[in-house]
C-alpha angles and dihedrals in degrees: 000000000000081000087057087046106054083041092061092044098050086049085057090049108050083047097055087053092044078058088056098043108112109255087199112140115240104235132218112269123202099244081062075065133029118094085031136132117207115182110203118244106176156005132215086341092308118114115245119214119176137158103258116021130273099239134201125186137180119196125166127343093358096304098173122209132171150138141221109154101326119032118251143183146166134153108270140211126212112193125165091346090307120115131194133173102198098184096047107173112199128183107237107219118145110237126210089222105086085199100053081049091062098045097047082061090044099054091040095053096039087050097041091040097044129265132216104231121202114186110186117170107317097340131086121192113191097198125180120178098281102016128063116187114186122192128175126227108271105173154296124283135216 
C-alpha cells in the first residue's frame, strides 16, 4: 500500500507543477522569417485559386514583398508576434479580378495597420480581428 501511496502523492504533485508551467504563447520571430516564399492558400477560410500565385517574401531585416494584384514592399517590423510595414509602397493598377482588388486593400491595410503572424510548421497565417489570410511555406529565397 505504501507503493500505492507515494504513487498517489507523486500524481498530485506533478499536477500541481503542470498548474505552475507558463501557458505564454512563443511568438514568431523574424529569423523564422526572413529569406523566405510563402504562396497564399486562403482567406477568411475560402480557398483562393488564381492564375499566377498570391506571394509573400520576406528578405533581410524584414524587408516585406509581396503581390495580389498589384506588387508591393516596405521594410517590416515583427514585435511580439505583431508586424507592420509602415512605408508600404504598392503599385496602383486597376484588375479586372474584383477579388484580387480587394485583396490588394486587405493586405495593404493588414500590413500598414499591423498584423498578428503565426508561422507552425510550413503554414503562416497573418489574422486580425475580422481577416485571416493563410499561406503555405514555398520556398526559400537568395
Amino acid at each position: 500500500m505504501s507503493s500505492m501511496k507515494l504513487t498517489v502523492a507523486l500524481l498530485a504533485g506533478a499536477m500541481m507543477l503542470a498548474g505552475c508551467v507558463s501557458t505564454s504563447k512563443v511568438t514568431t520571430q523574424p529569423e523564422q522569417l526572413e529569406h523566405h516564399r510563402f504562396v497564399l492558400e486562403s482567406v477568411n477560410g475560402k480557398n483562393i485559386s488564381t492564375e499566377k500565385p498570391l506571394e509573400l517574401s520576406f528578405g533581410e531585416k524584414m524587408h516585406v514583398s509581396g503581390n495580389m494584384c498589384n506588387r508591393f514592399t516596405g521594410e517590416g517590423k515583427l514585435s511580439d508576434g505583431e508586424l507592420k510595414v509602415k512605408n508600404l509602397a504598392m503599385t496602383r493598377m486597376l484588375c479586372t479580378d474584383a477579388q484580387l482588388n480587394q485583396l490588394d486593400a486587405l493586405v495593404g491595410a493588414m500590413l500598414h495597420d499591423g498584423v498578428q503572424v503565426d508561422l507552425t510548421a510550413n503554414q503562416l497565417t497573418l489574422a486580425t480581428a475580422h481577416d485571416s489570410l493563410v499561406y503555405r511555406l514555398a520556398d526559400l529565397m537568395n
